[in-house]
C-alpha positions, 0 to 999 in steps of 0.5 A, spaced: 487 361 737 488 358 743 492 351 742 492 346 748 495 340 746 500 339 738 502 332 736 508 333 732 510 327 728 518 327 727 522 327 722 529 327 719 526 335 715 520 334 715 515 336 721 507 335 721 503 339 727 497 337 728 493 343 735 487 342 738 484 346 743 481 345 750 475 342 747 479 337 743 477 342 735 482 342 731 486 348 730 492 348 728 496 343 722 501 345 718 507 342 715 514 345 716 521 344 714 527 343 720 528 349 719 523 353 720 519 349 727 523 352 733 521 359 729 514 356 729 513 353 736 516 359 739 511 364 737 506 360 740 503 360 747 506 355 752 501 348 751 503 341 751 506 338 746 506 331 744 511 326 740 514 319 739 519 316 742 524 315 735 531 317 734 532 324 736 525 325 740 529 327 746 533 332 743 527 335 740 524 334 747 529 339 751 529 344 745 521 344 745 522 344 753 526 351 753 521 355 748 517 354 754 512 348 752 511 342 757 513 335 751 511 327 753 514 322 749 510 316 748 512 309 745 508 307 738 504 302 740 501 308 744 499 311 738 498 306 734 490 304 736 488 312 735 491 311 727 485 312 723 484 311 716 491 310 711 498 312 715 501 319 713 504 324 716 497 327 718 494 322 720 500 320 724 500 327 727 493 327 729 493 320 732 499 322 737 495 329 738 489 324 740 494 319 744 496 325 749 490 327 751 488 321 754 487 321 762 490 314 763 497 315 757 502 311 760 509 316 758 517 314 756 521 316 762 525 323 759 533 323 758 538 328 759 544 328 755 548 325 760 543 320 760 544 319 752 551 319 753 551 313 758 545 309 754 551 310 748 557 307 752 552 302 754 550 301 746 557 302 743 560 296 748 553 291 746 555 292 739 562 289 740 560 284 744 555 283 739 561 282 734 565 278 738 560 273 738 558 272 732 567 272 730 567 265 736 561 263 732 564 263 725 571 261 728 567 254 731 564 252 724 570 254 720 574 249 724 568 245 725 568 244 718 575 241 717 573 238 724 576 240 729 571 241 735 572 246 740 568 248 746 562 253 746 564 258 751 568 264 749 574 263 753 574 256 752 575 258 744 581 263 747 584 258 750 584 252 744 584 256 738 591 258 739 593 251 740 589 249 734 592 252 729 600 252 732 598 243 731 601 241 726 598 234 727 591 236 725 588 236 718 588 243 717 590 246 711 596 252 711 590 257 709 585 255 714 591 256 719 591 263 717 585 265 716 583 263 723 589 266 726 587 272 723 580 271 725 583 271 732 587 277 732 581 281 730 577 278 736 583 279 741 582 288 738 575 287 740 578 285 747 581 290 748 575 294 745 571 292 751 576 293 756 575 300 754 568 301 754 568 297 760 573 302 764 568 307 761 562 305 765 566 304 771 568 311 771 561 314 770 559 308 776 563 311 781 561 318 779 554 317 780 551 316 788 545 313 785 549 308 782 553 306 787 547 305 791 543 300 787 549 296 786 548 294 793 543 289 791 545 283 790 545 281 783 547 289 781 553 291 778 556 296 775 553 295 768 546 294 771 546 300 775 548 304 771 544 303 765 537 303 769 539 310 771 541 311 765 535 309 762 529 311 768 532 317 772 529 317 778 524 313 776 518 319 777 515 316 771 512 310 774 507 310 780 511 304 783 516 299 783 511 294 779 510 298 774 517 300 773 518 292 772 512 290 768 516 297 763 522 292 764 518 286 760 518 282 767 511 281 769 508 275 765 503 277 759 495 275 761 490 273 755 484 273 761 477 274 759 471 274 764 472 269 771 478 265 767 484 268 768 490 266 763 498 268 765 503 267 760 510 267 759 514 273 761 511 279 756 518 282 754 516 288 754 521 295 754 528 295 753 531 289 752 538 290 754 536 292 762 531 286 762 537 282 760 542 285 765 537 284 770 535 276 769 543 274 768 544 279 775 539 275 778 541 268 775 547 268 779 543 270 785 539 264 785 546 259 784 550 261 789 543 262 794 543 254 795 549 255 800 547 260 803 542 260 809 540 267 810 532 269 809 533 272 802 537 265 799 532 261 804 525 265 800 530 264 793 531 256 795 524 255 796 522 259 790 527 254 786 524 247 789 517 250 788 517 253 782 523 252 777 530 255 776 527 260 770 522 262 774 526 263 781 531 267 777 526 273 774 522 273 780 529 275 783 529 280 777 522 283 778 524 283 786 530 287 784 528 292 779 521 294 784 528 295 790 531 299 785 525 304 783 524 304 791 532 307 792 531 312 786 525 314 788 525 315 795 533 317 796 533 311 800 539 306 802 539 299 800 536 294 806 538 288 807 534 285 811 528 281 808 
């Protein structure tokens, strides 16, 4: 029994495989516990082994990697088309065996732990910041509906809040003032939360070359730089910078038929929080550009009065995310001349 490709559909304890052979003919399927599937692929002759992108995917990425075996993680839309009849384990691991074996199956970059450790950091310091807002937010409303407006920016909220609740002139109640005073202690730890995450990303910013490289870009930082090396590696995944921007969700969505050729908004596909660190990057590229007389703010001005703000600023986003894939790939530096 000659085993050429396996989809495997992961699992918290249970592992379904499904093999084919070179011809495509099934060979293989056979349910397994967690405990029993390095046993099983490690008696196998080295074939390729295909998996989907989830929780844990490429942990078992490096683990199936050192039996021997070459793994391609693949994003579940991918699979989803080649599902046939009802959703099961089977047919899940069957779809995911097909899936790999087509010419043209685009695949998730691979990540090492050190990768996964900084999408952590990264992940771990959005959370907060996630909570941070939404405490601003509850604040506002509370004291809005004593009323007692206050600005929408966090920093604003900063300043008043604490001049609100040590005013005795407004209509606030005893309760409310320590309610809201509590509240703001509690944003003050969040603070001070992020300040730590943030000083943990600046380490592993000036730890890594390539990431100092790419934050020669105008509109790259060091969170911008160190999530998309995080994210992408050398970028060897991606056969060009358009493709690593059009992963990012930065080229416009298409619904075109025959001669008529329909662009659409932006397709916001691909991880969310690069695309956002990107745009908000290239947003202060486009406002500070209406100063400057250089080439490139010439081209981004011209691409404002043309096209519009938004535009102007993921076309700056697209242009960045292609540079980047450029400098990773190609161990190049930064140019600036446009």
């Amino acid at each position: 029994m000659t085993i050429a490709y396996i989809g495997i559909d992961l699992a918290k304890n249970v592992f379904q495989l499904h093999g084919v052979d070179g011809d495509g003919q099934q060979v293989l399927r056979r349910r397994l516990r967690r405990e029993a599937l390095l046993p099983e692929l490690s008696a196998l002759a080295p074939c390729v082994i295909g998996i989907e992108a989830c929780t844990g995917a490429f942990y078992w990425q490096r683990r199936f990697e050192e039996l021997g075996h070459k793994v391609k993680v693949i994003a579940p839309q991918y699979v989803k088309p080649f599902l046939k009849h009802q959703k099961n384990d089977q047919n899940d691991a069957e779809a995911i065996c097909t899936a790999l074996q087509q010419p043209n199956m685009k695949f998730v970059p691979p990540k090492s732990e050190a990768q996964q450790d900084v999408q952590a950091l990264h992940r771990a310091r959005r959370r907060l910041v996630n909570h941070r807002t939404a405490l601003v937010s509850q604040m506002r409303g509370l004291l809005l509906d004593r009323g007692v407006p206050i600005a929408l920016s966090i920093g604003r909220a900063r300043r008043a809040i604490p001049e609100i609740i040590t005013d005795k002139n407004n209509e606030l109640s005893p309760m409310t003032r320590e309610i809201i005073g509590d509240l703001f202690d509690f944003m003050a730890q969040l603070d001070a939360r992020i300040k730590t995450f943030d000083r943990r990303i600046d380490a592993v910013f000036r730890s890594d070359p390539d990431c100092q490289r790419i934050a020669r870009i105008c509109g790259v930082g060091p969170k911008t730089a160190t999530a998309v090396v995080a994210a992408v590696g050398d970028g060897a995944e991606f056969k060009n910078g358009r493709h690593m921007a059009a992963w990012m969700g930065l080229v416009p969505r298409q619904r075109s038929s025959g001669d008529k050729r329909v662009l659409m908004g932006i397709s916001k596909r691909g991880d969310k929080h690069l695309r956002t660190l990107l745009v908000h990057g290239a947003r202060s590229v486009v406002r500070v550009a209406a100063a400057k007389t250089d080439p490139f703010s010439q081209w981004v001005n011209a691409l404002r009065e043309r096209r519009g703000m938004n535009r102007a600023i993921v076309a700056v986003a697209n242009k960045n995310a292609r540079i980047i894939w450029a400098m990773l790939r190609r161990n190049e530096e930064f140019r600036a001349n446009f």
